[in-house]
N, C-alpha and C positions, 0 to 999 in steps of 0.2 A: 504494500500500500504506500504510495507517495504523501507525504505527509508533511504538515507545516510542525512543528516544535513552538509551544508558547510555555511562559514561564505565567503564573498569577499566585501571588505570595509565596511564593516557593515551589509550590504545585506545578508539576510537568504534565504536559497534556499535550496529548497531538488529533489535530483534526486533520480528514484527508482533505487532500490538495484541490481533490476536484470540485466542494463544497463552499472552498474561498475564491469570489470575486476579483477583492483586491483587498492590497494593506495596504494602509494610509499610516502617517503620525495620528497621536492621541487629538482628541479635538476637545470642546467642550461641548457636554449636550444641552440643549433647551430642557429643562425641569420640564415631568411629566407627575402630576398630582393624584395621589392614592395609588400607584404605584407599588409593586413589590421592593424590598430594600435593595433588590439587584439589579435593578432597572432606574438606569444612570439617566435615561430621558430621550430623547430623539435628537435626530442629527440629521441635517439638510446632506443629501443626496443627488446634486445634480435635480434641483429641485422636488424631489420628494424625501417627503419625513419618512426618516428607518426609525425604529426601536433600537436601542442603545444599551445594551447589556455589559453589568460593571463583570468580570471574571471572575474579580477578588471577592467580593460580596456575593457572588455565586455559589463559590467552592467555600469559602470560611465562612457564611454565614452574617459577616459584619467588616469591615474597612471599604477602602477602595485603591482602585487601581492608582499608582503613586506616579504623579506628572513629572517624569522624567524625558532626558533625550531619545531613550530606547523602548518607548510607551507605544504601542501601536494599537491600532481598531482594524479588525477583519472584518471585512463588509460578504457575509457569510449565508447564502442561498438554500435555505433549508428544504429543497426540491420538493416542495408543498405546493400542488397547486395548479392547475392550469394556463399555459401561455404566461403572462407577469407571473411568475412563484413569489411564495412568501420569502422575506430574507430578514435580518438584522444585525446590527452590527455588534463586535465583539470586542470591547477595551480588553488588550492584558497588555501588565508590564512588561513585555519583553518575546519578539519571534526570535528564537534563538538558532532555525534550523528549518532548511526545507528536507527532508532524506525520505528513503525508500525504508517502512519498518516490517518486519515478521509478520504477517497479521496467524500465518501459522503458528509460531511459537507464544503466541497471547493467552494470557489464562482471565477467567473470569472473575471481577475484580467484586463482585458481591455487591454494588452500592446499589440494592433495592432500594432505597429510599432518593437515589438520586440517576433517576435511568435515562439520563443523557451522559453517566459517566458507563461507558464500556469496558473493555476488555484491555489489560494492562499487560504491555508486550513490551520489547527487552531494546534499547537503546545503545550499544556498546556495554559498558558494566554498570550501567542503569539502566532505566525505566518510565516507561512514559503511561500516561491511562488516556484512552482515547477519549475525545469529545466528542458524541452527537447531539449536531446543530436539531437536526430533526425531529429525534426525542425530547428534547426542550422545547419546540415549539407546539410539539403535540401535548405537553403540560402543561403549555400557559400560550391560550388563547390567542393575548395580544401580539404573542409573534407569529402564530399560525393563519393570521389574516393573508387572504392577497394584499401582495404591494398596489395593483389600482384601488383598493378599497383606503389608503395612505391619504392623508390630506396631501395638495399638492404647495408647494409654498412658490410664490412669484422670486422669478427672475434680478 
């Protein structure tokens, strides 16, 4: 599996390649109200508002991703959807890695309580746990919209 490598608090995680759009630097999102604590807010897209997913308050539960030079957002296609797919994007502090990983050698990493985190496969003499964009979006609604159903923001 070709795969992006991100770091969010410490936590290695890799999502496959063919899932990510593009990476940008970090941005700042528009605040979104009543919101989940991980949902950093929206971010104009070439005119359209994405969903804006903090990493670090994902996976820990509480902080956020830390504004540094190495901070990026995966603008990430969660293949939901007809013709426009659902997408949103993904702060984490750090892509540290594009590489090809095991998806053979992955053992199952148990996190029922968090099933967009998958199968945790072997990185050199580490380890990475996979990210599905998808199974996250099939758990919380607001990113399993279509993107035409997105407010459009002008120009």
């Amino acid at each position: 599996m070709r795969a992006f490598v991100f770091n969010a608090a410490g936590i290695r995680c890799a999502i496959d390649a063919r899932a990510v759009e593009s990476v940008h630097p970090l941005v700042r999102a528009r605040p979104v109200a009543g919101g989940p604590p991980w949902l950093a807010g929206a971010i104009d897209v070439h005119g359209e508002l994405v969903p804006m997913v903090d990493a670090v308050a994902l996976l820990h539960g509480s902080g956020s991703v830390s504004r540094t030079v190495g901070a990026r957002v995966l603008l990430v296609d969660t293949g939901i959807g007809e013709g426009p797919r659902a997408r949103f994007a993904l702060a984490v502090d750090r892509v540290s890695e594009a590489t090809e990983l095991d998806a053979d050698a992955a053992w199952a990493s148990g996190a029922l309580g968090a099933p967009w985190l998958g199968a945790v496969m072997p990185l050199g003499s580490d380890a990475v746990q996979r990210f599905e964009p998808a199974a996250l979006a099939l758990a919380h609604a607001m990113l399993a919209g279509p993107s035409e159903g997105m407010p459009r923001i002008a120009p």
